[in-house]
N, CA, C and O of each residue as an XYZ file, in Angstrom:
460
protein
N      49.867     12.612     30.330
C      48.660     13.386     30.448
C      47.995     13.568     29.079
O      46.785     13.417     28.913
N      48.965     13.944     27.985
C      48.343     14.312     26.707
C      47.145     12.904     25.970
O      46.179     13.129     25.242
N      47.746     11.156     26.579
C      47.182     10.203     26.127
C      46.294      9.815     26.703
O      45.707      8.761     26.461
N      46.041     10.578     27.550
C      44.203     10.134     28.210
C      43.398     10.949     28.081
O      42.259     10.746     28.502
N      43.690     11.949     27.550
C      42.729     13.225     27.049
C      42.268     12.682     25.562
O      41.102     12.662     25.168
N      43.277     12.300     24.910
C      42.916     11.932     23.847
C      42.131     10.947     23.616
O      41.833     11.017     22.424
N      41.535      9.896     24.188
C      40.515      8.666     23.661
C      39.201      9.214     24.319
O      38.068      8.814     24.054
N      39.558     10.268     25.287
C      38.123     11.225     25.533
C      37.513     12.057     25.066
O      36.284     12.095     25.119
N      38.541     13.273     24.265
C      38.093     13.641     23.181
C      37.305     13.075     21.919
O      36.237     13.474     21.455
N      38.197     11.941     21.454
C      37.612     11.279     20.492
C      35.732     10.564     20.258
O      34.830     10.587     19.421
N      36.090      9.877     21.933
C      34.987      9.454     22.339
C      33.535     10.423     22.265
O      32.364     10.184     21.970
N      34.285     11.620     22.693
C      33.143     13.200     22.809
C      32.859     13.418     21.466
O      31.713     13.823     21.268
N      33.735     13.235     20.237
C      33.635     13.566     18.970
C      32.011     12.413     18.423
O      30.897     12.751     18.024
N      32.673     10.938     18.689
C      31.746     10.044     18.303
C      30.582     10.556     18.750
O      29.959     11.285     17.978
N      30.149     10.336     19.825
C      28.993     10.700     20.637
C      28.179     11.837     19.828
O      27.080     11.884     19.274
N      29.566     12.987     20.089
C      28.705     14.385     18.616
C      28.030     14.117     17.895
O      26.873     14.488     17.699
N      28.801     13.263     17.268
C      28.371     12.967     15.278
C      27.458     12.284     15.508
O      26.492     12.772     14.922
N      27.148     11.305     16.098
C      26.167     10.099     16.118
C      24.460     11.137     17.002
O      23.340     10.891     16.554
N      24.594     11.893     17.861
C      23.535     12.522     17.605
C      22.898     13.517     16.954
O      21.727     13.839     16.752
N      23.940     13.907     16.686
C      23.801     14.774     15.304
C      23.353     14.438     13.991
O      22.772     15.177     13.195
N      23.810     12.792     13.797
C      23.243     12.161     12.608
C      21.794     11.614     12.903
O      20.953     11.371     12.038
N      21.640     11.462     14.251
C      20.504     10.777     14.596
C      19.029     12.151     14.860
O      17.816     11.984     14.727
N      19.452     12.849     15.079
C      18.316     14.261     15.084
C      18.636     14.352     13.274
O      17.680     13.865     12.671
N      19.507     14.748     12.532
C      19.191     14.467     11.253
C      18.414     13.915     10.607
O      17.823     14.392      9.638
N      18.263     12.455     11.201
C      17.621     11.624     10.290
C      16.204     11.529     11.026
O      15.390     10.814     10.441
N      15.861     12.009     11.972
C      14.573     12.291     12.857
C      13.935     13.199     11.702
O      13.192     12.612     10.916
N      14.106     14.294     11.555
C      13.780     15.584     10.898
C      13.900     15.172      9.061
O      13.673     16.004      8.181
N      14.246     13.924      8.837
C      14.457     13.585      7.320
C      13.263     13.116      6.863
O      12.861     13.414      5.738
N      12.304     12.020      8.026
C      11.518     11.476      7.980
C      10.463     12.313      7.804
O      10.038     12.973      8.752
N       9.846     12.392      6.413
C       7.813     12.724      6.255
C       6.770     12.544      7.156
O       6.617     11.381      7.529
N       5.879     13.521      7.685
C       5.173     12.658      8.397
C       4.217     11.732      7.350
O       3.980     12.027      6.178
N       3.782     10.667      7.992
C       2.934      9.682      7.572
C       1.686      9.864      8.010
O       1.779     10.487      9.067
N       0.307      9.600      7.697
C      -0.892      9.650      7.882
C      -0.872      7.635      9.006
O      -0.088      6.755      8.651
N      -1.466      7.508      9.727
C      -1.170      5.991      9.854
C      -1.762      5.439      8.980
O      -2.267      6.205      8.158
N      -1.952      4.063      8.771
C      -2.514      3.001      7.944
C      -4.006      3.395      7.804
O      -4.460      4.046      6.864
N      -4.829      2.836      9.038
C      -6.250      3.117      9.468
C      -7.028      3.911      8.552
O      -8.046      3.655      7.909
N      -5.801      5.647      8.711
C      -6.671      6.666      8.165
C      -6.389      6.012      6.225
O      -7.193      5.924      5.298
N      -5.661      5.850      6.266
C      -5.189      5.788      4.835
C      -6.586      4.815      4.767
O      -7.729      5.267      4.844
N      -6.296      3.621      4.633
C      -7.362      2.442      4.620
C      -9.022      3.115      4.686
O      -9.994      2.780      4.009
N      -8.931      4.080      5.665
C     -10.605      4.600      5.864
C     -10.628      5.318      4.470
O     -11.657      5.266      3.796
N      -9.846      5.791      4.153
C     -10.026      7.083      2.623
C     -10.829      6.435      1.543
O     -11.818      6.954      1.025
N     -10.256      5.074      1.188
C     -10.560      4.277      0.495
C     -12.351      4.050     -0.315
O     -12.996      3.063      0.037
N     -12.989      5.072     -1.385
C     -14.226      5.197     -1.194
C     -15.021      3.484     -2.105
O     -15.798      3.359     -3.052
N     -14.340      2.507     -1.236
C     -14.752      0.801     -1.792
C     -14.432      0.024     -1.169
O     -13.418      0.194     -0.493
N     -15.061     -1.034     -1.118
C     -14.940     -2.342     -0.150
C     -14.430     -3.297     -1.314
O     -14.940     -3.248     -2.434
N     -13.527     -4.058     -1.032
C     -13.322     -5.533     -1.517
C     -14.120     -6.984     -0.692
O     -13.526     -7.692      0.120
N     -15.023     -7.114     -0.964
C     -15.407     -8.612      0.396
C     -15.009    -10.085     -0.468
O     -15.067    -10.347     -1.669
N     -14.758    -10.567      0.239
C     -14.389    -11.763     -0.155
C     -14.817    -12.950      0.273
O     -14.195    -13.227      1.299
N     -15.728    -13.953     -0.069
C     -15.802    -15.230      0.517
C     -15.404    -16.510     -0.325
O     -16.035    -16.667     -1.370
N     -14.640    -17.247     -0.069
C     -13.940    -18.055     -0.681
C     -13.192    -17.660     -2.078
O     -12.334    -16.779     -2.126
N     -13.480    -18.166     -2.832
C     -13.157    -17.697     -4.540
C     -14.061    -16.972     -5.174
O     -13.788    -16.722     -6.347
N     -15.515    -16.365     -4.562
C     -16.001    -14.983     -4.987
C     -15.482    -14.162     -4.601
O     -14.964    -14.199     -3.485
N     -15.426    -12.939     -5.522
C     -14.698    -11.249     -4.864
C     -15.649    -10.761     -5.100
O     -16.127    -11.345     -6.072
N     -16.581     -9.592     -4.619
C     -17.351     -8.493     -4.999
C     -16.301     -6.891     -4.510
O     -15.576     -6.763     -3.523
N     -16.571     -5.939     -5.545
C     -16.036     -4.752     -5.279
C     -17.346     -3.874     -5.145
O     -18.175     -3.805     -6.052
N     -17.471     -3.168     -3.861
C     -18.721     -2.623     -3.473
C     -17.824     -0.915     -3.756
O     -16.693     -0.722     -3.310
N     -18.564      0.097     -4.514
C     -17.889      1.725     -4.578
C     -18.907      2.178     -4.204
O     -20.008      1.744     -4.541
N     -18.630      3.527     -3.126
C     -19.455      4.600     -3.104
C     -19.866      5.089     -4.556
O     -21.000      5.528     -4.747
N     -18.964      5.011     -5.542
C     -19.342      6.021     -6.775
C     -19.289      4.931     -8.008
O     -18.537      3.975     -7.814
N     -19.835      4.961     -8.957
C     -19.600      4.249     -9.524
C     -18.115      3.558    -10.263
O     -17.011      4.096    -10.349
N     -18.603      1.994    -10.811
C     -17.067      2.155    -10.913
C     -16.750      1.955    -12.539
O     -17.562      1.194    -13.064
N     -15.609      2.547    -13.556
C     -15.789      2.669    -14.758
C     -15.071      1.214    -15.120
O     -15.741      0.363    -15.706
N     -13.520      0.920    -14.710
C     -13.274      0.304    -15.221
C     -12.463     -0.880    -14.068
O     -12.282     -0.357    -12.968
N     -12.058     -2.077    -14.143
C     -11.801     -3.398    -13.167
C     -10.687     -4.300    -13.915
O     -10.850     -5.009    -14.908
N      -9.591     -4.094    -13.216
C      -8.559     -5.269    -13.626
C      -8.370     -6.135    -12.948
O      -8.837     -5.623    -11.932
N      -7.842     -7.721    -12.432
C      -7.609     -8.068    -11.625
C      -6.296     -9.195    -12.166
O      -6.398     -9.880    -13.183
N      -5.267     -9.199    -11.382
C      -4.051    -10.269    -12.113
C      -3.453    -10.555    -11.170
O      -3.282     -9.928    -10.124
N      -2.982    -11.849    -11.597
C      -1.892    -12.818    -10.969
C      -0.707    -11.915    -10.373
O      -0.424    -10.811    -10.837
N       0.033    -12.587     -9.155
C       1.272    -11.644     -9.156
C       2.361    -12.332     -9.769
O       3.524    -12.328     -9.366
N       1.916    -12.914    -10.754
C       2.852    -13.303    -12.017
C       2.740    -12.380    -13.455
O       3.490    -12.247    -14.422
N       1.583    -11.888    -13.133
C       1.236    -10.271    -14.018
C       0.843    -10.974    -15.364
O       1.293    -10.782    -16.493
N      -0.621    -12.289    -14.701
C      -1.455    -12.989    -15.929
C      -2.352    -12.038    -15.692
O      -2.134    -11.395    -14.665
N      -3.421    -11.699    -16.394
C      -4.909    -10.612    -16.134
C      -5.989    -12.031    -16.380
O      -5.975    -12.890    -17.262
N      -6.695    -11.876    -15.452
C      -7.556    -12.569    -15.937
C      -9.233    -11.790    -15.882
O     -10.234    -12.190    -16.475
N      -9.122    -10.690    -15.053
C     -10.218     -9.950    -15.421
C     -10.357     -8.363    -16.026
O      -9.978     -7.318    -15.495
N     -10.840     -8.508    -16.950
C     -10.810     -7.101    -17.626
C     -12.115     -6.685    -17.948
O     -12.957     -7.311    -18.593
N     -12.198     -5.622    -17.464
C     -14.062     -5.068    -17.411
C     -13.658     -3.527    -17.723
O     -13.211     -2.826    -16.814
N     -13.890     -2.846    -19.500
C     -13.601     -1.388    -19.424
C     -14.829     -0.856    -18.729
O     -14.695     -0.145    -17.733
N     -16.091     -1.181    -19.231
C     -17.162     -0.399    -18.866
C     -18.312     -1.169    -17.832
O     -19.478     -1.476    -18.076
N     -17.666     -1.313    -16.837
C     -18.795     -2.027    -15.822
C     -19.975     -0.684    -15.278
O     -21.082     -1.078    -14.912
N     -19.760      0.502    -15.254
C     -20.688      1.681    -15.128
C     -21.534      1.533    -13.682
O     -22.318      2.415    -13.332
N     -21.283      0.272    -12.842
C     -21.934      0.086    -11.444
C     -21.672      0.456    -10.105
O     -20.557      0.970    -10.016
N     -22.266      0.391     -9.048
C     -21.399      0.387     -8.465
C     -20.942     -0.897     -7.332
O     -20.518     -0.949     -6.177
N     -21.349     -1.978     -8.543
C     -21.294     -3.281     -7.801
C     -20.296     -4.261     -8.847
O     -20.451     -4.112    -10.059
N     -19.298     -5.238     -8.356
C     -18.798     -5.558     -9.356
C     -18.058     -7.346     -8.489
O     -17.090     -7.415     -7.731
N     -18.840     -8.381     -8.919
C     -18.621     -9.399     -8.523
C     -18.227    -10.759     -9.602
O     -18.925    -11.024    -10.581
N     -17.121    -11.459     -9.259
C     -16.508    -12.244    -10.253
C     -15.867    -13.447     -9.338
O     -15.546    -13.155     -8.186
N     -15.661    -14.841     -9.825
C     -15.175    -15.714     -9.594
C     -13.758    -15.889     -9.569
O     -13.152    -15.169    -10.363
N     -12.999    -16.738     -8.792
C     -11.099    -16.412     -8.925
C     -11.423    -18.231     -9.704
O     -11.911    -19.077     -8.955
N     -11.134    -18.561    -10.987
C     -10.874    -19.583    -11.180
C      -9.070    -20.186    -11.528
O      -8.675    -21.173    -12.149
N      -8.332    -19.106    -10.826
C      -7.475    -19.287    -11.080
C      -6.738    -20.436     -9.881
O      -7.610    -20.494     -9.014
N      -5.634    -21.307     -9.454
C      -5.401    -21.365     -8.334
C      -4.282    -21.026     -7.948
O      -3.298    -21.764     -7.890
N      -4.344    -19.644     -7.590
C      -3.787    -18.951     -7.062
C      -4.395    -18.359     -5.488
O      -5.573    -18.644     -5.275
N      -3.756    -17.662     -4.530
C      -4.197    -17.038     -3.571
C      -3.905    -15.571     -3.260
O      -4.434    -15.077     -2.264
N      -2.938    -14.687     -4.195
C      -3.140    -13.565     -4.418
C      -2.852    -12.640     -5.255
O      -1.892    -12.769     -6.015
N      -3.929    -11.141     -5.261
C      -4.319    -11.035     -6.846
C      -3.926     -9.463     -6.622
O      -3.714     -9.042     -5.485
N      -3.858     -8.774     -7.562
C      -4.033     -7.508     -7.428
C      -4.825     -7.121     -8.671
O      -4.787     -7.418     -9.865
N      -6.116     -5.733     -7.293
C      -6.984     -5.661     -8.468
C      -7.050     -3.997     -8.722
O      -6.907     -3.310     -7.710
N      -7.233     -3.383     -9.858
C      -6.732     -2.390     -9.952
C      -8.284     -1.723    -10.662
O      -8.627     -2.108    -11.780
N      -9.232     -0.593     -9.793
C     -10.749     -0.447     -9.881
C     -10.071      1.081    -10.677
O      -9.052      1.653    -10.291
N     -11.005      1.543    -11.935
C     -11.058      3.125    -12.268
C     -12.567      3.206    -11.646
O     -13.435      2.337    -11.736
N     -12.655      4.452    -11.001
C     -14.216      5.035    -10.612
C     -14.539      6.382    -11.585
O     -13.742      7.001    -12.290
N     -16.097      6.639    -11.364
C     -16.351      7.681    -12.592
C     -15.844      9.386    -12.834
O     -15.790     10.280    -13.678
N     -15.452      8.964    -11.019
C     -14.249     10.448    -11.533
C     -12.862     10.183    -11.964
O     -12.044     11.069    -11.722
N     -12.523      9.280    -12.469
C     -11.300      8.875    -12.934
C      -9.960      8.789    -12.107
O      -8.821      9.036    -12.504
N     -10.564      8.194    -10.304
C      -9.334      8.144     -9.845
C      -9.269      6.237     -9.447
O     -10.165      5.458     -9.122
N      -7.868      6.053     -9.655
C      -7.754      4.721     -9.573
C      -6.943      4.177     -8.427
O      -6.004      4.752     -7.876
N      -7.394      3.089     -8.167
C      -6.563      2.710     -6.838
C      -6.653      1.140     -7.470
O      -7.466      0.552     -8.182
N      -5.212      0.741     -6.737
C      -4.847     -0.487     -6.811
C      -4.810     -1.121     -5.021
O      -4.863     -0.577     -3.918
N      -4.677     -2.710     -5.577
C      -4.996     -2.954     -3.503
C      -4.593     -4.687     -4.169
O      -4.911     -5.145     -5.266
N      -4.002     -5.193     -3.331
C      -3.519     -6.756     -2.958
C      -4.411     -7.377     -2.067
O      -4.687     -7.092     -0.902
N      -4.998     -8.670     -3.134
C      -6.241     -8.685     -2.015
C      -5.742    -10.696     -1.859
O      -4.766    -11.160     -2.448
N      -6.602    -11.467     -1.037
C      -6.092    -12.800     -0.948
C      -7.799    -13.849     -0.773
O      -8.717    -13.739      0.040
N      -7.597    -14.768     -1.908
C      -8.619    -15.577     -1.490
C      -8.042    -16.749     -0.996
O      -6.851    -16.805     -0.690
N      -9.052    -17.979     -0.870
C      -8.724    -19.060      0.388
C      -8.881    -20.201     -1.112
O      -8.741    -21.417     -0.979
């Protein structure tokens, strides 16, 4: 009698722990904003057609990096002051990361891909 109680107990133990770890790790998780909203926040467009990029800002924009993801720079603009900012990829590569300052001094970086 005592050895069939026992792999049921045990079994009841597993079961415990494992939802117990699993509501744990429910309640560990941040909420997240989804993508969409994140993406809508964004006050700039990147458009792209072929190997032109233009960066379109609601606000103006101060300063424009753009580099290889081998971390070559090939565009550096401190004071573009517009809020329009269009350049050629003569690199051949297909993706870049470009990193915009705007005139209130907040900066966003973004992975963008030409053809």
């Amino acid at each position: 009698m005592m050895k069939s109680s026992s792999p049921k107990l045990f079994i009841s133990a597993i079961i415990l722990c494992v939802a117990t770890l699993a509501t744990g790790q429910v309640n560990a998780i941040p909420d997240k904003k989804p993508a969409a909203e994140t993406a809508a926040a964004k006050p700039y467009k990147v458009l792209t057609s072929g190997k032109r990029i233009t960066v379109q800002s609601k606000t103006e924009i101060n300063k424009i990096f753009v580099w290889t993801s081998t971390g070559r720079r090939f565009v550096e603009e401190n004071n573009v002051k517009a809020a329009s900012y269009s350049f050629t990829v003569t690199i051949n590569e297909k993706f870049f990361y470009i990193m915009l300052e705007l005139k209130d001094g907040k900066r966003y970086t973004e992975k963008i891909g030409v053809q």
